[in-house]
N, C-alpha and C positions, 0 to 999 in steps of 0.2 A: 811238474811236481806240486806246485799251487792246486792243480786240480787234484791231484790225488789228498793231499792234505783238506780240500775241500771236502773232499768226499768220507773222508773218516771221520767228521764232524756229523754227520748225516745218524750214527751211530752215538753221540755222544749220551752215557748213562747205561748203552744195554750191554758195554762188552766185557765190563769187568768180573775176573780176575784178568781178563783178556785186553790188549794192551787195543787201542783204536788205531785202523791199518785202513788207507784209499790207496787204489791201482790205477794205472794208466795205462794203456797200452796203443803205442803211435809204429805208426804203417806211413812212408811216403807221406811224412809229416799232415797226417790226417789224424785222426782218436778213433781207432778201430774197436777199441774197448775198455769198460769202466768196470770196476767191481769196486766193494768196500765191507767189510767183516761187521756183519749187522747186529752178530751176540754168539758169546761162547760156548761154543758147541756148532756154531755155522760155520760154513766153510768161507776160509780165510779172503782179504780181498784181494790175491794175485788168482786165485782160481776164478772167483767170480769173474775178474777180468780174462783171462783168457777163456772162458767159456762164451761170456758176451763177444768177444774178437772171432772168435772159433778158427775158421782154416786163415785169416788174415794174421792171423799170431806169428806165423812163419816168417823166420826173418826180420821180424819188428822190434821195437825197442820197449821195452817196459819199465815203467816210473811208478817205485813204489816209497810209500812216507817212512816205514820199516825194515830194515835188513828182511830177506824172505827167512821164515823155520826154518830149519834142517831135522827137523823129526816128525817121528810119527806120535801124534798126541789123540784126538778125536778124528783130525783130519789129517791125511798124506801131508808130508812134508812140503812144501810151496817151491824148497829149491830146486825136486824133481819134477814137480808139473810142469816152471819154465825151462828146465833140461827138453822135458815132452816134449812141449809146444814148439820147440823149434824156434825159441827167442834169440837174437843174437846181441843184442847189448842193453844193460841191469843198471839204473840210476836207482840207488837207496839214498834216504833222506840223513838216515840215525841208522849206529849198528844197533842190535839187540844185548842188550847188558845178561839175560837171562839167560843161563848154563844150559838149561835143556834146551830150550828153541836156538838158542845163538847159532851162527857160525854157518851160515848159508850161500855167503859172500864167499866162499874159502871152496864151497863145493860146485859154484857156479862154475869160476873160475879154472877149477881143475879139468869141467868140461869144456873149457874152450871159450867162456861167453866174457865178453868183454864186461866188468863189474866195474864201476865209478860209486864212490861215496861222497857224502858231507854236500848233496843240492839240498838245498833253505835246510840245513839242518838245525838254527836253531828257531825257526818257526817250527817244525817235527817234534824237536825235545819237551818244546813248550803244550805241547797239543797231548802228549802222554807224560806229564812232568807227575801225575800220580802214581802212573804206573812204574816210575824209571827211581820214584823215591823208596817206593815200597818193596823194590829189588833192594835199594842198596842199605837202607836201615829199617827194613823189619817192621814200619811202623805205616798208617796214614798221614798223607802230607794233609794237613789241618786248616782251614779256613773260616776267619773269623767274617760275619757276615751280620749284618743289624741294619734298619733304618734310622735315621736321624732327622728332626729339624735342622736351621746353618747355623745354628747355634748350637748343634751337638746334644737337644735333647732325644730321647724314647719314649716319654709319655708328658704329661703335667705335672703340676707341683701334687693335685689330686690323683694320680695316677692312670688317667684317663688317654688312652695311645691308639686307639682307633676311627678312623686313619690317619697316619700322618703323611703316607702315600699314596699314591694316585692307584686306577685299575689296572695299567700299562707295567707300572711298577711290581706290582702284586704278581700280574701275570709271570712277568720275568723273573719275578723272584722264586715263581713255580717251575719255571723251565730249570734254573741253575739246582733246585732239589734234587729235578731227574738228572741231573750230570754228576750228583754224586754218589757213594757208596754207604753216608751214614749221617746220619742230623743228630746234633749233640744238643740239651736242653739241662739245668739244673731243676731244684725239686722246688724255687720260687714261681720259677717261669710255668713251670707243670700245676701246680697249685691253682696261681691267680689268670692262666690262662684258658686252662684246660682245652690245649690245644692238639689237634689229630696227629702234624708234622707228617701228611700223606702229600702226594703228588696230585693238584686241582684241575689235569688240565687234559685235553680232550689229546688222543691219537694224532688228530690233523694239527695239536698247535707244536706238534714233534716231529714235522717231517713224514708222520705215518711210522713213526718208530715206533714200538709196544710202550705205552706207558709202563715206568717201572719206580717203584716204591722204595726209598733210600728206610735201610733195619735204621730204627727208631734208638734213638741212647738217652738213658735218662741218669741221672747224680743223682741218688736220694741216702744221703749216708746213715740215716736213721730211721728209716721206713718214714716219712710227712707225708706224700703222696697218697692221697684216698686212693681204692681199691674201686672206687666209682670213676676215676681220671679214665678221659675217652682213651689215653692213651694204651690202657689197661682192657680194652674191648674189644671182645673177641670178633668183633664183627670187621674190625680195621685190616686194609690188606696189609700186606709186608708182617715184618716181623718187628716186638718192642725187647729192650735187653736193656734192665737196668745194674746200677755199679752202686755197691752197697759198703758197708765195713759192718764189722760183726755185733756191732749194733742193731741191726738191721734186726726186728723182733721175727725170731722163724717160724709164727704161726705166719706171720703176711709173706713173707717168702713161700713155705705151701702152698698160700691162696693163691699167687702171683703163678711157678710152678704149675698149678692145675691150670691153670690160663694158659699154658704154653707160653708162658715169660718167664726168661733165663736172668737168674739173680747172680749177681757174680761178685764175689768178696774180695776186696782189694784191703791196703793198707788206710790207715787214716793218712789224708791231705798232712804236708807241712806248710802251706799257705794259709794263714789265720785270717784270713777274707774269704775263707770257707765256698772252696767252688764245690756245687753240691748240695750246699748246707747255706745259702747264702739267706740273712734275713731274717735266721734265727735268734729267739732271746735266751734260749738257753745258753746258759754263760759256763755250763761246766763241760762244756766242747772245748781240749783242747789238746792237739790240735783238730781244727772241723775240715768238713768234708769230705773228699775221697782224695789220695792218691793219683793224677794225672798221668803222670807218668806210666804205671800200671795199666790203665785206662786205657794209652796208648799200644801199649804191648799185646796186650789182651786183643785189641781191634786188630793189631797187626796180626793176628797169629790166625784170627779167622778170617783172614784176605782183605780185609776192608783195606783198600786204597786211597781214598778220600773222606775226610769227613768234615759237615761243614757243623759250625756253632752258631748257633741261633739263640745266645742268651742262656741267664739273663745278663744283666752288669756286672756281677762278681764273678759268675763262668768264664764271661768273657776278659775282663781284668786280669784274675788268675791262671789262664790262658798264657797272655801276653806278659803278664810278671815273668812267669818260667820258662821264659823261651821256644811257649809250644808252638806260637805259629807261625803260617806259613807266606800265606796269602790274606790278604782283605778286600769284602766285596761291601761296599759302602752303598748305600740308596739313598739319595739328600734330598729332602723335598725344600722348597721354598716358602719357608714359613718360620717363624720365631715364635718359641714359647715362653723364653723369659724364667724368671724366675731362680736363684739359687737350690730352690728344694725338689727342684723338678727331675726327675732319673737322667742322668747323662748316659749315654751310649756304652761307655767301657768303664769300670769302676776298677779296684786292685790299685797297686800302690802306686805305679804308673813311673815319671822321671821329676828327680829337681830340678834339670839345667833343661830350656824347652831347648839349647844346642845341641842334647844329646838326644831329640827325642828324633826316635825312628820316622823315616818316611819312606813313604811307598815308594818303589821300582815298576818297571815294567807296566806303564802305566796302560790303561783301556777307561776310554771315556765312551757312553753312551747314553744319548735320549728320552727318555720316556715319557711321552708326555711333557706334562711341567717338571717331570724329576729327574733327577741325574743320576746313574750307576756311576761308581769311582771303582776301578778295580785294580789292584796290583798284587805286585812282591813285597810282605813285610820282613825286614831285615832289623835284628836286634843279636847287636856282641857276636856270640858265636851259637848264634839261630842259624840249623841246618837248613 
C-alpha cells in the first residue's frame, strides 16, 4: 500500500477534479503490476495496473490507495476490470466519499472477492485531503504559503525581498505551484511585483509529469492593477480570474474580458485590513477589499480543489483572521533583517494571548539547501 501511495504522488498536480490514485498488484508475493491515474481523462491506476500484470492478475491480490469507481465516467468502472481480471483479494486505502464513483467495495464483494479496508489509510486521506474537502464543503482546502527570514521578515524596512531564499528553495516552491489548483495574490502584491505566478520548472523536475499551470487569482477590488501586469498577458499559459466589487470601473473590466480574463463581482470584504485592497490611502473604503468567503464559493463551484496564497501580508492575515485556512507551507531562510518597519510575513489582526496562538499539526520538515520548508495543519477555533 506504501507503494501504491507512492505512486499516486508520481501524478501530483495533473489529476484534478480527479482525486490521486496508485495500484499495486502482488502475485506469490512478488509486484506483478503497477499503475497510477496520470490526469483526468486517463485511464484510472487499477487499470493501468492490471494491464502492466496482464495474465499474472489471475488470482493475485491488488493494493489500491482508493476504493476502485463503480461507474461509468470517461473510463469503465475499475470495479468491473478487477471482476475481469480475475483478482481474488482487494486491500483499499480510503473509501471514496463521492456519490457517483463510490461504492465499488460493495460490488467487489457481491462478486466473491475478498475486500479489506482502512491499510495506512490516514497516510491515503492525507495524500487526497483536497480532493476529500472539496466533496464535503463545496470549497478549496486553502494554504497559506510565504518565505520568511527567523525573524519573521518578507522584505526590508526598504522593501527590498529578493532573495531571501536560496535556488533549492525557489525550485521547490515551483514544484508545490504544480501541486495545486489556484495561486491567490492581492492587488499590492500584483502591483509591486508584477509577478507571472506560472509554473518555472522543466518536465524532468516533475517526474516526467506534464507541467501544468495553477488558474491565476487576483483581489483587485477597485480596478489598481495596470492592464500592463504580466499577469494580464496574453502570452502567459494557464488561465488569470480576477475577484472585483462593483467598483471595479467597467471600461477595465472590457479590456480585461477582451484578454480572456474573467472579472467576477463579489460582495465588498468585511475585514477592514482590506484583503485585496491592502496598502491603500484611500480612506473612503469602507469596508475594503473583497468578500473571501465568496471568493471561496465561486472557486469551489468551478472545481478548484486547492488553492495556495502567495501574499501579500494583509491577504494573507485576513485569510487567517477568518478562519479561511487550511495548511501552511513556511520557507525560513537563515538570516535576520531586523528592524520594526520591515514587512513581517502575516499581517491582519492576528491573537492577544501568544497561548492562544495556533500552531501547526501534522508536521513535514524538509532541507533545502541552507533553508528549511516548515509545513503543516493550521488549526484555529472552528477552522474546518
Amino acid at each position: 500500500m506504501a507503494e501504491a501511495i507512492s505512486l499516486a504522488l508520481e501524478a501530483e498536480g495533473n489529476t484534478s477534479p480527479n482525486p490521486l490514485v496508485g495500484c499495486v498488484v502482488v502475485k506469490d508475493n512478488v509486484v506483478v503490476g503497477r499503475g497510477y491515474h496520470k490526469a483526468a481523462g486517463h485511464r484510472h491506476a487499477e487499470a493501468a495496473a492490471l494491464i502492466d500484470a496482464g495474465n499474472k492478475a489471475k488470482g493475485a491480490t491488488l493494493y489500491v490507495s482508493l476504493e476502485p469507481c463503480n461507474h461509468f465516467g470517461k473510463t469503465p468502472p475499475c470495479a468491473n476490470g478487477i471482476i475481469d481480471a480475475g483478482i481474488s483479494e482487494v486491500f483499499y486505502a480510503v473509501s471514496d466519499p463521492n456519490p457517483v464513483a463510490g461504492g465499488g467495495a460493495t460490488t467487489l464483494k457481491a462478486a466473491g472477492i475478498k475486500v479489506v479496508h482502512g491499510v495506512l489509510e490516514q497516510e491515503a486521506t492525507e495524500l487526497n485531503r483536497f480532493y476529500f474537502h472539496h466533496l464535503t464543503y463545496g470549497q478549496p482546502w486553502v494554504i497559506a504559503k510565504f518565505a520568511s527570514s527567523l525573524d519573521g521578515k518578507i522584505a526590508s524596512r526598504t522593501g527590498h525581498s529578493q532573495w531571501i531564499t536560496g535556488e533549492q528553495a525557489r525550485a521547490r516552491s515551483h514544484q508545490l505551484r504544480q501541486s495545486v489548483d489556484a495561486i491567490l495574490i492581492g492587488a499590492n502584491t500584483a502591483i509591486e511585483d508584477d509577478p507571472k505566478l506560472t509554473v518555472r520548472l522543466n518536465n524532468s523536475d516533475t517526474g516526467n509529469v506534464t507541467v501544468s499551470h495553477p488558474l491565476r487569482v487576483v483581489l483587485d477590488s477597485v480596478g489598481r492593477v495596470p492592464l500592463t501586469s504580466q499577469l494580464f498577458s496574453g502570452d502567459l499559459p494557464g488561465q488569470t480570474i480576477v475577484f472585483a466589487t462593483e467598483r471595479f470601473p467597467l471600461e477595465r473590466r472590457e479590456a480585461l474580458n477582451a484578454r480572456h480574463i474573467d472579472v467576477q463581482i463579489v460582495e465588498p470584504g468585511s475585514d477592514n485590513k482590506g484583503a485585496g485592497h491592502e496598502g491603500t490611502s484611500d480612506k473612503s473604503l469602507d469596508p475594503v477589499g473583497v468578500n473571501l468567503t465568496q471568493v471561496l464559493a465561486a472557486l469551489g463551484k468551478m472545481r478548484i480543489q486547492s488553492l495556495m496564497i502567495e501574499g501579500g501580508q494583509q491577504v494573507l492575515g485576513s485569510f487567517m483572521d477568518q478562519q479561511l485556512v487550511h495548511e501552511v507551507w513556511c520557507f525560513m531562510a537563515p538570516m535576520i533583517i531586523g528592524n520594526q518597519s520591515a514587512l513581517s510575513a502575516i499581517g491582519g489582526n492576528g491573537i492577544d494571548n501568544v497561548n492562544h496562538a495556533p500552531r501547526l499539526t501534522h508536521l513535514h520538515y524538509e532541507s533545502l539547501g541552507t533553508d528549511l520548508l516548515i509545513r503543516g495543519r493550521y488549526h484555529r477555533q472552528e477552522n474546518h
